[in-house]
N, C-alpha and C positions, 0 to 999 in steps of 0.2 A: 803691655797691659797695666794698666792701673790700676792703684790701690784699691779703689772702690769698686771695679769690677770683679775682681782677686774676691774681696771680702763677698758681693751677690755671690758669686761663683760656690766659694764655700757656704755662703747661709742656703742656698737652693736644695747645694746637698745634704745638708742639717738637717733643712726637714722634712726632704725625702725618706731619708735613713728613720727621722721620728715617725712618720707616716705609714711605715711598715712593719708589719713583724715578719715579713717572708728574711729569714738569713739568706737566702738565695741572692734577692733581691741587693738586702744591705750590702752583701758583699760585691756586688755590680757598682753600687753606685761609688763602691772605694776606690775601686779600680779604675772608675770616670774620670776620677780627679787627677790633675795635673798635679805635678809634685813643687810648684810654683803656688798651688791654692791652698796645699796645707797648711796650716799652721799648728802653733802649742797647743791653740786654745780650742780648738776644732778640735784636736785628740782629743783634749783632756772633756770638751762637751760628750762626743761620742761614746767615751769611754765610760761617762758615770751612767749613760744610757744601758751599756748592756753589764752593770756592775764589777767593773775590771780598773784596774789601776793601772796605769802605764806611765815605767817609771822613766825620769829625767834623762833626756840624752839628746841626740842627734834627731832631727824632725824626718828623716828618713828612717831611722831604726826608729822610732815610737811608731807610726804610720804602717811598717810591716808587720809590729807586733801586735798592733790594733786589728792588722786585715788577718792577721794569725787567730786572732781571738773569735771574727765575727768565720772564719773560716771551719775553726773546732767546733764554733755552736751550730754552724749550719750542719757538721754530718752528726751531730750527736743530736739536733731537736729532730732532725729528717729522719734518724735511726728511732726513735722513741715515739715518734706520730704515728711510724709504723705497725708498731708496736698494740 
């Protein structure tokens, strides 16, 4: 796979993930991605989306603690909609 597929790949899910506010969802489309589509800067997009900072490291441990974050928010906005 090529570069430029790699990068559609990740913009598709960008803004699907922006297109949403189901956490459900977001967190679907995390899980879509291939671990070859990640990048730094996809986290670091993603992440000023749901106001979270993910710190410096390995693009596998950023990318789980990303899907950790949209993971928290999905049972805590699901718990409070209920609400």
């Amino acid at each position: 796979m090529s570069d430029n597929e790699s990068r559609t790949i990740a913009e598709e899910a960008m803004l699907k993930f922006l297109d949403t506010d189901d956490f459900d969802e977001k967190y679907d489309i995390l899980c879509d991605l291939k671990e070859n589509d990640v990048t730094d800067l996809l986290i670091d997009n993603l992440a000023v989306t749901l106001d979270v900072v993910i710190p410096d490291g390995p693009i596998g441990r950023r990318f789980d603690e990303l899907k950790t974050c949209v993971k928290t928010r999905k049972k805590y906005e699901s718990l409070r909609l209920r609400q």
